[in-house]
C-alpha positions as a LaTeX table, in Angstrom:
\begin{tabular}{lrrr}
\hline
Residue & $x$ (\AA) & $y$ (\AA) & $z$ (\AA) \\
\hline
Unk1 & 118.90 & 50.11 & $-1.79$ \\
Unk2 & 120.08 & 53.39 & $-3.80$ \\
Unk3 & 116.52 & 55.14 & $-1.88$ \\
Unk4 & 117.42 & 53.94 & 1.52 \\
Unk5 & 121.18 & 54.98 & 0.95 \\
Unk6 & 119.87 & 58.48 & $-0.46$ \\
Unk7 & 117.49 & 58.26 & 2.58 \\
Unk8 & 120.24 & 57.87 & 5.38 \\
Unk9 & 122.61 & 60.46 & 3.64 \\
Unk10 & 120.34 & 63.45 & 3.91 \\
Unk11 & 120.82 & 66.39 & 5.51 \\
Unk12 & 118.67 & 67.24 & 9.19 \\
Unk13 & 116.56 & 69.01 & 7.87 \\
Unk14 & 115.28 & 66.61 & 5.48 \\
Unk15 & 115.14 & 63.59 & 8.16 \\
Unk16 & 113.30 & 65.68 & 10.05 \\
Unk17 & 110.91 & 66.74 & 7.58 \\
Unk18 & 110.50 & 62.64 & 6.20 \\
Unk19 & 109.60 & 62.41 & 10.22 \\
Unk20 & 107.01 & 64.35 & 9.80 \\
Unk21 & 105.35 & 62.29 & 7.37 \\
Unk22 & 105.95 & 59.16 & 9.18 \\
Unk23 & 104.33 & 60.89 & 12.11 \\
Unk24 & 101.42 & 61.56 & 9.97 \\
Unk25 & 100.71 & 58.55 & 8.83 \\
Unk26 & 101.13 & 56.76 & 11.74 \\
Unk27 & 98.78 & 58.61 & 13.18 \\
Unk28 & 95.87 & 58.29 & 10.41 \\
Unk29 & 97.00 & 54.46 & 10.18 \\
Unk30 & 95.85 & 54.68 & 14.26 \\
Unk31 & 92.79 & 56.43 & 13.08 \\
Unk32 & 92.06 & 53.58 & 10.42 \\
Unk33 & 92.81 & 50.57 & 12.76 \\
Unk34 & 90.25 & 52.77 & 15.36 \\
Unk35 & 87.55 & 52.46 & 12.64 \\
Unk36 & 88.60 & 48.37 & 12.58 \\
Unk37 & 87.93 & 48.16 & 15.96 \\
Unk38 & 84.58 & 49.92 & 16.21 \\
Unk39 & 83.47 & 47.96 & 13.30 \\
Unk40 & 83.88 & 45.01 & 14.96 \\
Unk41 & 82.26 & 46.22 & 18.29 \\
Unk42 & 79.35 & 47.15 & 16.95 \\
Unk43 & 77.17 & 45.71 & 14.19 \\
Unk44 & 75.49 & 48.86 & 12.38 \\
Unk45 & 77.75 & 49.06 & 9.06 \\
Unk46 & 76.14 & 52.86 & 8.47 \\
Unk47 & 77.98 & 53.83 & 11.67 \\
Unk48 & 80.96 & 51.98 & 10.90 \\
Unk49 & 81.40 & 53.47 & 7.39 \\
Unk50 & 80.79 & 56.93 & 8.52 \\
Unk51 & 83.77 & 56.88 & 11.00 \\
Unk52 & 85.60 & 55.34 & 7.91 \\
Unk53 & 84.83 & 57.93 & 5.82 \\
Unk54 & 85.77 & 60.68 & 8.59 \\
Unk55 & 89.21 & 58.98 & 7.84 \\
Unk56 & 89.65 & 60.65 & 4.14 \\
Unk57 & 90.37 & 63.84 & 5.99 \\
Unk58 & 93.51 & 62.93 & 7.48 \\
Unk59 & 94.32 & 60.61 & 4.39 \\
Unk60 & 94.02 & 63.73 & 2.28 \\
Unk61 & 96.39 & 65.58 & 4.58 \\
Unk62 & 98.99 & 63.00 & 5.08 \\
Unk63 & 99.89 & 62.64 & 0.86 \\
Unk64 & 99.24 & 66.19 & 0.69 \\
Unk65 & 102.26 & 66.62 & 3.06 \\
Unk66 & 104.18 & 63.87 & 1.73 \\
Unk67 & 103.51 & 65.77 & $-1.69$ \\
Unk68 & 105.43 & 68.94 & $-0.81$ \\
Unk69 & 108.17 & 67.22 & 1.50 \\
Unk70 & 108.94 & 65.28 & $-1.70$ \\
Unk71 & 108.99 & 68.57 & $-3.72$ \\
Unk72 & 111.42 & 69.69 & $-1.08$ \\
Unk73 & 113.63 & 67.26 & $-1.21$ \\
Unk74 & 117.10 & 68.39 & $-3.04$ \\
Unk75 & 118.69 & 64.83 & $-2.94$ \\
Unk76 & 115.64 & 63.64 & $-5.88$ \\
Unk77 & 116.02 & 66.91 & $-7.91$ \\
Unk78 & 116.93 & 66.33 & $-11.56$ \\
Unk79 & 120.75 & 68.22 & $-12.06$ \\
Unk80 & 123.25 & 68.12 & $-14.91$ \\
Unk81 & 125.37 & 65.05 & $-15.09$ \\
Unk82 & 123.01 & 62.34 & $-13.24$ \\
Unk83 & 121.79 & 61.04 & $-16.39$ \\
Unk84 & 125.18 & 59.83 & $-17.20$ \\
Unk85 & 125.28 & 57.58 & $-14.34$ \\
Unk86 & 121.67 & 56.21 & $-14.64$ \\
Unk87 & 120.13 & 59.11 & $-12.59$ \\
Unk88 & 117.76 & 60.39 & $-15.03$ \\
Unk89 & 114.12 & 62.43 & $-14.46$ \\
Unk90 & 112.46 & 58.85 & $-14.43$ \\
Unk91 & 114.69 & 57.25 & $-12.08$ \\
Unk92 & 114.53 & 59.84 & $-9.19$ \\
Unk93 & 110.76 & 60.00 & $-9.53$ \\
Unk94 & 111.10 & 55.96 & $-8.90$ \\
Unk95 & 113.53 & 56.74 & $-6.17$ \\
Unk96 & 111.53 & 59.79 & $-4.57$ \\
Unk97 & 108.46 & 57.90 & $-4.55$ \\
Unk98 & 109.90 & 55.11 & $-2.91$ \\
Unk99 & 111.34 & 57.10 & $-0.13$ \\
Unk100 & 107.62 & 58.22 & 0.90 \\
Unk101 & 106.56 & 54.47 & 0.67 \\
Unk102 & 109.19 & 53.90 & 3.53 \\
Unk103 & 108.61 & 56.84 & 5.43 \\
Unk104 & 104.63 & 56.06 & 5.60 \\
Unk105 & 105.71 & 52.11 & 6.13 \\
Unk106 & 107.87 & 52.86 & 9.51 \\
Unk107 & 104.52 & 55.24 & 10.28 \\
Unk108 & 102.03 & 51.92 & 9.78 \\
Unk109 & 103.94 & 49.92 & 11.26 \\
Unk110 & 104.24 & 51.90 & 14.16 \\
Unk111 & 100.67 & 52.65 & 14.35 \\
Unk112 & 99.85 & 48.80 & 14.12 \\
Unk113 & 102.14 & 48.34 & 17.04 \\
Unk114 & 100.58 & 51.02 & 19.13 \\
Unk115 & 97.19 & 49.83 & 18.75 \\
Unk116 & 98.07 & 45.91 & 19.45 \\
Unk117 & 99.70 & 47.14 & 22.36 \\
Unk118 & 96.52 & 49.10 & 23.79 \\
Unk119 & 94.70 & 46.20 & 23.22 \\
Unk120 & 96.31 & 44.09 & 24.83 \\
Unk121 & 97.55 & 42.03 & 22.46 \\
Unk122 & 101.66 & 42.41 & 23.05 \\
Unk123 & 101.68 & 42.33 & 26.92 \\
Unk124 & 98.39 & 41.48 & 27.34 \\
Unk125 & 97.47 & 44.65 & 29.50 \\
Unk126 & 94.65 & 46.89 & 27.61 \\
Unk127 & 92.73 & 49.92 & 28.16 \\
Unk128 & 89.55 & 50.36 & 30.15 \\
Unk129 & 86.67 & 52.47 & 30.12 \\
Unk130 & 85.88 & 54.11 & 26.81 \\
Unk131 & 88.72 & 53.19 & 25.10 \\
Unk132 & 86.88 & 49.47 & 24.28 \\
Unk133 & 84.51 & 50.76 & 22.12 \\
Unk134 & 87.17 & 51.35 & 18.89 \\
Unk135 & 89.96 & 48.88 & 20.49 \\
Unk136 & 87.94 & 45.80 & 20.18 \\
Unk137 & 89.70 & 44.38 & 22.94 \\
Unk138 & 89.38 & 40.40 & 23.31 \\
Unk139 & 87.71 & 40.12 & 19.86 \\
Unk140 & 90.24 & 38.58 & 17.34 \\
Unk141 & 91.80 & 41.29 & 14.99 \\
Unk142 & 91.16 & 40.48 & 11.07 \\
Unk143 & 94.81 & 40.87 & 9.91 \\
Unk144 & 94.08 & 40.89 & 6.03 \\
Unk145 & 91.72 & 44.20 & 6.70 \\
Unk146 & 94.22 & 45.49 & 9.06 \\
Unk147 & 97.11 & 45.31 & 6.68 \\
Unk148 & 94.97 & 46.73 & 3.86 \\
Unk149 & 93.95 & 49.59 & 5.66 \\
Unk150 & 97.69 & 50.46 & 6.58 \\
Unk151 & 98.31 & 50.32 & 3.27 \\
Unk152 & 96.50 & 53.08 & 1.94 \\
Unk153 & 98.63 & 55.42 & 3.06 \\
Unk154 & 101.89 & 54.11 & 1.44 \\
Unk155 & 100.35 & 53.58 & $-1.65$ \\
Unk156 & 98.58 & 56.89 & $-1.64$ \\
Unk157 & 101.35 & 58.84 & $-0.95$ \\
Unk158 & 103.93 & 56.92 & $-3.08$ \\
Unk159 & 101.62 & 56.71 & $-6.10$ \\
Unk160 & 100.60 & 60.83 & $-5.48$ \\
Unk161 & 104.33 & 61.97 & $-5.78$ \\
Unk162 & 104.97 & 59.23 & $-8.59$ \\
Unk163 & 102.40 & 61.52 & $-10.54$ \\
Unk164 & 103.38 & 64.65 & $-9.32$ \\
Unk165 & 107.42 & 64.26 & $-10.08$ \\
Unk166 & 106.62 & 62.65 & $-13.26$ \\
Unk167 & 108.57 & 64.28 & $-16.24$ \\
Unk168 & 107.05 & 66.05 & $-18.43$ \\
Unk169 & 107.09 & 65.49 & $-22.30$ \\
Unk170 & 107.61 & 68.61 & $-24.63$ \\
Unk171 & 104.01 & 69.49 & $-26.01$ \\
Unk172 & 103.89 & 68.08 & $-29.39$ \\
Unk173 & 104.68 & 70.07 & $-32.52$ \\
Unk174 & 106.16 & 72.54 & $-30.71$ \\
Unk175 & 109.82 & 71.86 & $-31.98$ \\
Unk176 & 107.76 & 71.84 & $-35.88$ \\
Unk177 & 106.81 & 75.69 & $-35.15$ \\
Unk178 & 110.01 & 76.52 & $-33.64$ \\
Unk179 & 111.73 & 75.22 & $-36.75$ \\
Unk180 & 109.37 & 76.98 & $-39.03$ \\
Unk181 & 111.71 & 78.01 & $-42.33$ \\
Unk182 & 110.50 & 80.88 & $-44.30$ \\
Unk183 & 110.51 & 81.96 & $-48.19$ \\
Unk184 & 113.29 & 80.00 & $-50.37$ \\
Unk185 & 114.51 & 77.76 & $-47.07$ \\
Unk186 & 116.04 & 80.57 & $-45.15$ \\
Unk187 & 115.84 & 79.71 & $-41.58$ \\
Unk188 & 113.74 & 81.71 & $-39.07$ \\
Unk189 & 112.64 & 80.98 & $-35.25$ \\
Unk190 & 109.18 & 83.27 & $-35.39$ \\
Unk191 & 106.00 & 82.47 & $-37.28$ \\
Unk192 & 105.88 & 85.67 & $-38.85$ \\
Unk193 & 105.59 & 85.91 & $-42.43$ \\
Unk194 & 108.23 & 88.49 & $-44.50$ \\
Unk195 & 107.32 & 89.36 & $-47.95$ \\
Unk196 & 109.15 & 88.67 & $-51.04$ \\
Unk197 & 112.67 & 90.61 & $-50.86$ \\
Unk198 & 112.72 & 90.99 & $-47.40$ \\
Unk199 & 115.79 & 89.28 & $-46.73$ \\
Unk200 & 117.72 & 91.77 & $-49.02$ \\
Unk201 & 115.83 & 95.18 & $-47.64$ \\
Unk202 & 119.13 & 97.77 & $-46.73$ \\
Unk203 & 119.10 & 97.78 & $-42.60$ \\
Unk204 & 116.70 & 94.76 & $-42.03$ \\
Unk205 & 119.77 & 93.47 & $-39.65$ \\
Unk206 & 120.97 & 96.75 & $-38.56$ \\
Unk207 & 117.44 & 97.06 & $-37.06$ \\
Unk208 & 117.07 & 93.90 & $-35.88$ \\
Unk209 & 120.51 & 94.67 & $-33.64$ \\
Unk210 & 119.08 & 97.52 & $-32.66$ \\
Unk211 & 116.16 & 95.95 & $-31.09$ \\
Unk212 & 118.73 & 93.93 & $-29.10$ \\
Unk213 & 120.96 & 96.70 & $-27.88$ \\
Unk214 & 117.56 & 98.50 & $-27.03$ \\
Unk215 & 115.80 & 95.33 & $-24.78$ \\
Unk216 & 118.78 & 95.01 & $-23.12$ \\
Unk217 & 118.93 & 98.68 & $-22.02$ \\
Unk218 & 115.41 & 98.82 & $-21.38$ \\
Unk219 & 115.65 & 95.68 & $-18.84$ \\
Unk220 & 116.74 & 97.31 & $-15.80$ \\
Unk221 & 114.03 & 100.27 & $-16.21$ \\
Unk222 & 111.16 & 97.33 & $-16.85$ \\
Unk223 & 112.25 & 95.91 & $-13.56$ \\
Unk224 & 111.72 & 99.24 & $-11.49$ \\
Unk225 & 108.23 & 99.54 & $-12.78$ \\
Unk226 & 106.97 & 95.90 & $-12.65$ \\
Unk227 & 106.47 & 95.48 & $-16.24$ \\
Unk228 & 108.28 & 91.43 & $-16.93$ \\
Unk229 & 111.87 & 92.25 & $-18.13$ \\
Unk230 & 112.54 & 90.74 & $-21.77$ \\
Unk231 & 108.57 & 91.44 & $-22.52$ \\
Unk232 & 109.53 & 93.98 & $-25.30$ \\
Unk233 & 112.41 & 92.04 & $-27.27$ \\
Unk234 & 113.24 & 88.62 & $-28.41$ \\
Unk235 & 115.27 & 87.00 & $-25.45$ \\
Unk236 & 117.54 & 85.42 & $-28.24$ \\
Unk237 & 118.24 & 89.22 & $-29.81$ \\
Unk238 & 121.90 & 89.65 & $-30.50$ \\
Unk239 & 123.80 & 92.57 & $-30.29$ \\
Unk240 & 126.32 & 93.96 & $-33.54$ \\
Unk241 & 129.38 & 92.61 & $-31.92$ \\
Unk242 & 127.52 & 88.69 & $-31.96$ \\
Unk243 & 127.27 & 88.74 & $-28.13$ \\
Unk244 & 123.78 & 87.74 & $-26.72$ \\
Unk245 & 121.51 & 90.08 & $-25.08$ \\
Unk246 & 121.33 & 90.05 & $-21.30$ \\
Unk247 & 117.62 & 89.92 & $-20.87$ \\
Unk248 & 116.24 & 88.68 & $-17.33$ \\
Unk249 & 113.81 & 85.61 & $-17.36$ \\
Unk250 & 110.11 & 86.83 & $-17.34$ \\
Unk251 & 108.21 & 87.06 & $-14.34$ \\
Unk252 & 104.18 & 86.02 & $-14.87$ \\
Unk253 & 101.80 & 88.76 & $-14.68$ \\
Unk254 & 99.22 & 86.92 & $-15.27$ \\
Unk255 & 96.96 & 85.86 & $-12.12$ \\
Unk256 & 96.29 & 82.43 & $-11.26$ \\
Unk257 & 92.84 & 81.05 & $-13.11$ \\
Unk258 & 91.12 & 79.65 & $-9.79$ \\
Unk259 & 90.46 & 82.46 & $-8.34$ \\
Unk260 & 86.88 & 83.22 & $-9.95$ \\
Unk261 & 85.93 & 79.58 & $-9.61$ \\
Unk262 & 87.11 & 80.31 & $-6.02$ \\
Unk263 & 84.81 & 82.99 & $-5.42$ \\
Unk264 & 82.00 & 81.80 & $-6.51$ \\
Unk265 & 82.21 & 78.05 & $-4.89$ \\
Unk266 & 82.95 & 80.14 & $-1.87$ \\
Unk267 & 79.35 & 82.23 & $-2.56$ \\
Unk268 & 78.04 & 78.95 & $-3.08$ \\
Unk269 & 79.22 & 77.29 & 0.03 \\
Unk270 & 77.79 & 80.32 & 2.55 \\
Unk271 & 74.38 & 80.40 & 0.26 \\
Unk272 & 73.78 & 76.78 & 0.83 \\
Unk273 & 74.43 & 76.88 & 4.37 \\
Unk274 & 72.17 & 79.73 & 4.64 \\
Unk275 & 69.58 & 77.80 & 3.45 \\
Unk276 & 70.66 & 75.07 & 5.31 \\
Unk277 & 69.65 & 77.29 & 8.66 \\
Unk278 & 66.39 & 78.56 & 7.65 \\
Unk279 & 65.46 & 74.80 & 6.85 \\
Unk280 & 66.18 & 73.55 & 10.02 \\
Unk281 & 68.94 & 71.30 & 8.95 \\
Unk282 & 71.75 & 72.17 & 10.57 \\
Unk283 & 73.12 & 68.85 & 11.58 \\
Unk284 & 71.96 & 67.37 & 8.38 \\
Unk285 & 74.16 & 66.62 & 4.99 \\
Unk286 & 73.38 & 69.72 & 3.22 \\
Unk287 & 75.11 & 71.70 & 6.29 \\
Unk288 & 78.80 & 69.24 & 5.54 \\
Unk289 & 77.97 & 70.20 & 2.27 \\
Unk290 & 78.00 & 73.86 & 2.60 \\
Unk291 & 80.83 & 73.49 & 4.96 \\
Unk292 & 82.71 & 71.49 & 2.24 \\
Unk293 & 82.17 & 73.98 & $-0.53$ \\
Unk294 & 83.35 & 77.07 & 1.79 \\
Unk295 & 86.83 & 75.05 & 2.29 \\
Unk296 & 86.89 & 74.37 & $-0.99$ \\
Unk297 & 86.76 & 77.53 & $-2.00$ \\
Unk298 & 88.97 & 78.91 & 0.09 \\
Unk299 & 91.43 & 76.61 & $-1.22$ \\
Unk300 & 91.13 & 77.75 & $-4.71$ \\
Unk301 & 91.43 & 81.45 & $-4.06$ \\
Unk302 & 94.58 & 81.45 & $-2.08$ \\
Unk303 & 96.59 & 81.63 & $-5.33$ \\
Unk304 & 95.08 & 84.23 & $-6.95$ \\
Unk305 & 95.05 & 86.45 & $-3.53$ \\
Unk306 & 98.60 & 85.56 & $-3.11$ \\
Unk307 & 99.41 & 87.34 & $-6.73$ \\
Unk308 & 97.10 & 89.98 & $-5.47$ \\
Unk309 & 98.69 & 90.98 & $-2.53$ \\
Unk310 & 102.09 & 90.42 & $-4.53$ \\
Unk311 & 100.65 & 93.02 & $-7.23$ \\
Unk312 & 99.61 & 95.44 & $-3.92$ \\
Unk313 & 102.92 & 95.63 & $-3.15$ \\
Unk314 & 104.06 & 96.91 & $-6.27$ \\
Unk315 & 101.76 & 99.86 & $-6.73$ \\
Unk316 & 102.04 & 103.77 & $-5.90$ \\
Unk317 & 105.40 & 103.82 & $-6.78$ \\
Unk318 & 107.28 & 100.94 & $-5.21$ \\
Unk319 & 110.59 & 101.20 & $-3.73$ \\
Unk320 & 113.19 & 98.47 & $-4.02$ \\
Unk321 & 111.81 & 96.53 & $-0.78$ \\
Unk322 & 108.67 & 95.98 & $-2.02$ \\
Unk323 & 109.33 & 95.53 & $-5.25$ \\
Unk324 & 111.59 & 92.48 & $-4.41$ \\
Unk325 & 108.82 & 91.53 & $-1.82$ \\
Unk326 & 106.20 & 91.99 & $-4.44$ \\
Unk327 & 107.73 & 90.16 & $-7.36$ \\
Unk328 & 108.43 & 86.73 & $-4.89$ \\
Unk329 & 105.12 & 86.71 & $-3.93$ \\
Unk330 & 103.58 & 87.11 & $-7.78$ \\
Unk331 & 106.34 & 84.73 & $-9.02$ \\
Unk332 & 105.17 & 81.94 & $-6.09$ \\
Unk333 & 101.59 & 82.61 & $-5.84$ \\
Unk334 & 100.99 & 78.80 & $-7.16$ \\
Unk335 & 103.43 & 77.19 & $-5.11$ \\
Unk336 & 103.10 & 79.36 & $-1.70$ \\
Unk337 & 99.07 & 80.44 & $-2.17$ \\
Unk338 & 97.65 & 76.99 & $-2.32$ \\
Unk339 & 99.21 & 75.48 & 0.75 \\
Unk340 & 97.88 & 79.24 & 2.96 \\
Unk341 & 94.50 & 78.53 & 1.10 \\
Unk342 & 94.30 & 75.12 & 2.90 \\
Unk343 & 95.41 & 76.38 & 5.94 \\
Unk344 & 92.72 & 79.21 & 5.92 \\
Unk345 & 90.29 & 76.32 & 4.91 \\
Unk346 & 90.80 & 74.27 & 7.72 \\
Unk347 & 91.14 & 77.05 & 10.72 \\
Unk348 & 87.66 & 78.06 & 9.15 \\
Unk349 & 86.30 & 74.63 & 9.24 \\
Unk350 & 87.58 & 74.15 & 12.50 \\
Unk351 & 85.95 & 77.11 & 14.29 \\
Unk352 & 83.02 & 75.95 & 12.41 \\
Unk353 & 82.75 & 72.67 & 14.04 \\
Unk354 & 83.68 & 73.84 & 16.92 \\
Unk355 & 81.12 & 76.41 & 17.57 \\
Unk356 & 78.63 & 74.12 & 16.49 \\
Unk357 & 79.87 & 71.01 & 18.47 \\
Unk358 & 77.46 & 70.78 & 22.01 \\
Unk359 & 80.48 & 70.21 & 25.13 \\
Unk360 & 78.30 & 67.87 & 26.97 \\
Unk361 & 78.62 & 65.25 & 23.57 \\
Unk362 & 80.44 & 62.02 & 24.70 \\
Unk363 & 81.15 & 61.21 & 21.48 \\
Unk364 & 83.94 & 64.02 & 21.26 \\
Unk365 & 86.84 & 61.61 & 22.30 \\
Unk366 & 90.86 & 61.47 & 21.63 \\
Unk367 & 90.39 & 60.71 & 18.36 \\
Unk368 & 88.33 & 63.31 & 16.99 \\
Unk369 & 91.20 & 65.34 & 18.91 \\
Unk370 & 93.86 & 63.61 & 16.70 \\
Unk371 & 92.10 & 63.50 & 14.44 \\
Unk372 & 91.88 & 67.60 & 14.46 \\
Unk373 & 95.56 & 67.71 & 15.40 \\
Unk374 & 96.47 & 65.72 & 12.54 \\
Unk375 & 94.93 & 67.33 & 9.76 \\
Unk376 & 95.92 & 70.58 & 11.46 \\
Unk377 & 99.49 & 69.96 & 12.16 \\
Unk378 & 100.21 & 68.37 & 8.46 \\
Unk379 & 98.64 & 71.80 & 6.87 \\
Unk380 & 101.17 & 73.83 & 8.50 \\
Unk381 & 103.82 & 71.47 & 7.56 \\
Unk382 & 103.02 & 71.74 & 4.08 \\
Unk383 & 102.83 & 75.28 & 4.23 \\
Unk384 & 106.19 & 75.83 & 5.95 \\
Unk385 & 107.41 & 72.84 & 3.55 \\
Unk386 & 106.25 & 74.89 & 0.78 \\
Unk387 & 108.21 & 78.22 & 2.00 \\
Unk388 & 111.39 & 76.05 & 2.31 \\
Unk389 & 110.96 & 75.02 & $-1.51$ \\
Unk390 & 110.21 & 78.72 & $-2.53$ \\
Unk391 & 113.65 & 79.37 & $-0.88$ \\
Unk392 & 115.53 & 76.78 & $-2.61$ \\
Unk393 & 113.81 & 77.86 & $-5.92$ \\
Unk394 & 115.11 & 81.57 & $-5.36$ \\
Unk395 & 118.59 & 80.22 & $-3.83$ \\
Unk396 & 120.58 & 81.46 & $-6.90$ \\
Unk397 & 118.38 & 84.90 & $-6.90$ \\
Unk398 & 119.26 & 85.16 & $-3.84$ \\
Unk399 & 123.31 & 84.88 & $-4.29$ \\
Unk400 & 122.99 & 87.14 & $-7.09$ \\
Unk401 & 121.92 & 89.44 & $-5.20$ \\
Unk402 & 124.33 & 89.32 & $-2.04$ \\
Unk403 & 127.09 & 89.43 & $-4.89$ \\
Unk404 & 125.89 & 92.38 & $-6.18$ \\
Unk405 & 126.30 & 93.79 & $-2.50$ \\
Unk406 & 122.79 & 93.81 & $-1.07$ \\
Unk407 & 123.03 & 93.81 & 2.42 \\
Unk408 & 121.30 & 90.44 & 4.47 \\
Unk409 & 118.93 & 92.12 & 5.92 \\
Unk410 & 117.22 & 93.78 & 2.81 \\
Unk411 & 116.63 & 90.09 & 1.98 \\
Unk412 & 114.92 & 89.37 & 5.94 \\
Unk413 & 113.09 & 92.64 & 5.81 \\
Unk414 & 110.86 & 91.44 & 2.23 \\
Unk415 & 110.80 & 87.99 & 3.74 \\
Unk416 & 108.58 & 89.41 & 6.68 \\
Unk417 & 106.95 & 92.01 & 4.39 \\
Unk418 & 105.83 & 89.14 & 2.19 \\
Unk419 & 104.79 & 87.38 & 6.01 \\
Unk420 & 102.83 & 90.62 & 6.89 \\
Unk421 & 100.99 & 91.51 & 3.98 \\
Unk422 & 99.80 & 87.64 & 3.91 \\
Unk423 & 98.44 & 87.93 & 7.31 \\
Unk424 & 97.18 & 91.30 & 7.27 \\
Unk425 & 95.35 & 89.36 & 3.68 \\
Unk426 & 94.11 & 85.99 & 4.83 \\
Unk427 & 94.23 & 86.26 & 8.37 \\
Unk428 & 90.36 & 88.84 & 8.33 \\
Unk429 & 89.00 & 86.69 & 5.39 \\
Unk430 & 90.08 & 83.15 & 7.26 \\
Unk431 & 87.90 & 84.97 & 10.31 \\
Unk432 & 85.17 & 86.46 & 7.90 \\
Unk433 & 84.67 & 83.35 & 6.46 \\
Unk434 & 84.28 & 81.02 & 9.46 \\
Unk435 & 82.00 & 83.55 & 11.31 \\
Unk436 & 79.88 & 83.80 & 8.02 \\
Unk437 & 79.73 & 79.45 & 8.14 \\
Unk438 & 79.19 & 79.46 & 11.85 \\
Unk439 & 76.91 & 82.28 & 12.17 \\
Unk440 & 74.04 & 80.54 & 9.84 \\
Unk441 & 74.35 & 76.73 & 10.80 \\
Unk442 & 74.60 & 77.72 & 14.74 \\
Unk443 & 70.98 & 79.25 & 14.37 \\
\hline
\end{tabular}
């Protein structure tokens, strides 16, 4: 009850985006009913379970979008004082995750309807022509199989944001090494051992508030040159009159780890379809294989590019545009770079396929085009979903910095630098890459 009343009380903008998710699995719920239906037309299981298993791809995308709408949503985001009235981290996970499970019911059951009424079964009126062959008109409908195929996507999705909005537990021992004590019992926060009489050296503190006053002066000049503000000092330095230093929170430096293993399932990918062509396999396994890989890979480099073209931004002296545009991007490669690297992975699989399907196939019907649309359309959703979370996540940034009398469009002009320089980045590898898959397996 507390889910559906959080549910009904959201803002627009979040109905519309839990539409979108019922929309999505409605339609792969229409796409696993379809499979049904040709199962029971036609006796070869091999075919049957291969137009299952051409199902996982819109499964995939469907609790990949219900993922980041989740994420997204501000009404199941942990915040101060919730606890108290039996709101806590656990609680809103339960609550978030059972949000999704209603979205992606109303989608089910609104798939199940649509395909009982094009069979005939509601008004008794059903489709003609080629439309029998994955209705299964006038054969009787197995409801237990139905029912469990519609409820793969609830249960996916629910169960894939229970895990991904779990809380997370403090790593253990950490509070042991932050509560280290030094020689004689004297408190101390760092691991770093003193020798004996250090505690009584003439200046030891004078220094040590010196190395306060100085991170907090060198902040602002670590900003204009990129380096992570607070990097040189202790963010828990005090200065000689007791007040704390005013240190901003680091930014990471550090590039994402996939990007290697990226790159070289990528090389991997285009060398097995390569071989795939001079083999005269094509059409075979190893060519879905190769394809496979290539996505893959594309999806694991989009985080490190993203910090790339964040850190491309920043050099040859940077003025304050891009160095705002710059530090977004490297502080959201994760969260904005491995949405774009499945979007780049399935516009190149797409134009693959494409290029190598033959026009004059019958077997090219409506739903291999929903089926296209679907994993399509939910990619983008998660990507623009993801762009709405990065904005939430900078919301207080962003105040600061209208406070501090930066004019609105500074802010719109490094949003669409950080647009551009992500275009002008994956848009020629997204087209490199797909020529490179098509090139090989289309002879």
């Amino acid at each position: 009850m507390l889910a559906l009343r959080l549910s009904l009380g959201a803002r627009p903008a979040v109905q519309v985006r839990r539409l979108l998710v019922a929309g999505a699995s409605a339609g792969t719920g229409f796409l696993l009913l379809s499979a049904l239906g040709h199962a029971l037309s036609h006796p070869d299981p091999a075919a049957s379970a291969l137009r299952l298993a051409w199902c996982t791809a819109p499964l995939a995308a469907t609790v990949y979008l219900a993922v980041a709408v989740a994420r997204a949503d501000p009404a199941t985001r942990p915040r101060p004082g919730l606890s108290a009235v039996g709101l806590g981290p656990v609680r809103l996970m339960a609550i978030s995750a059972a949000t999704t499970a209603v979205s992606c019911l109303l989608g089910s059951a609104l798939a199940l309807l649509v395909f009982l009424q094009l069979r005939g079964d509601l008004t008794g009126m059903s489709l003609g022509g080629g439309a029998q062959e994955f209705l299964a008109a006038g054969r009787p409908l197995p409801l237990p199989a139905a029912l469990t195929l519609l409820a793969l996507v609830p249960l996916s999705a629910s169960g894939a944001v229970a895990v991904t909005l779990r809380p997370r537990e403090p790593v253990k021992g950490a509070g042991r090494a932050a509560r280290a004590y030094g020689r004689f019992g004297a408190y101390r926060r760092t691991p770093v051992r003193e020798s004996f009489g250090a505690y009584g050296r003439f200046g030891r503190q004078l220094g040590a508030a010196a190395r306060g006053r100085r991170t907090a002066a060198e902040a602002p000049a670590q900003e204009q040159d990129g380096t992570p503000a607070g990097a040189a000092g202790d963010a828990g330095a005090e200065a000689v009159d007791g007040s704390p230093a005013v240190v901003p929170p680091p930014v990471p430096t550090a590039a994402p780890s996939g990007l290697p293993w990226g790159v070289a399932v990528l090389a991997v990918g285009l060398a097995v379809e390569a071989l795939t062509s001079r083999t005269g396999s094509a059409d075979g396994p190893a060519a879905f294989l190769g394809l496979a890989l290539t996505s893959l890979g594309l999806a694991l480099v989009g985080p490190g590019l993203t910090h790339l073209c964040g850190r491309l931004l920043q050099a040859v002296r940077p003025g304050a545009l891009r160095l705002l545009a710059g530090r977004v991007l490297k502080t959201e490669a994760t969260r904005i770079g491995r949405p774009l690297g499945v979007v780049c992975a399935v516009v190149s699989a797409a134009y693959t396929m494409a290029s190598l399907h033959d026009p004059d196939d019958p077997s090219a019907g409506p739903l291999v085009v929903l089926g296209v649309l679907l994993v399509a359309g939910c990619t983008v959703a998660t990507l623009l979903t993801a762009a709405v979370e990065a904005k939430q996540a900078h919301a207080d940034t962003t105040a600061s910095l209208r406070r501090l009398g930066a004019p609105a469009g500074t802010l719109r002009r490094a949003a669409s630098l950080r647009a551009g320089a992500l275009l002008a980045l994956f848009g020629p590898l997204t087209v490199a890459v797909a020529e490179l898959s098509a090139w090989p397996l289309g002879g």
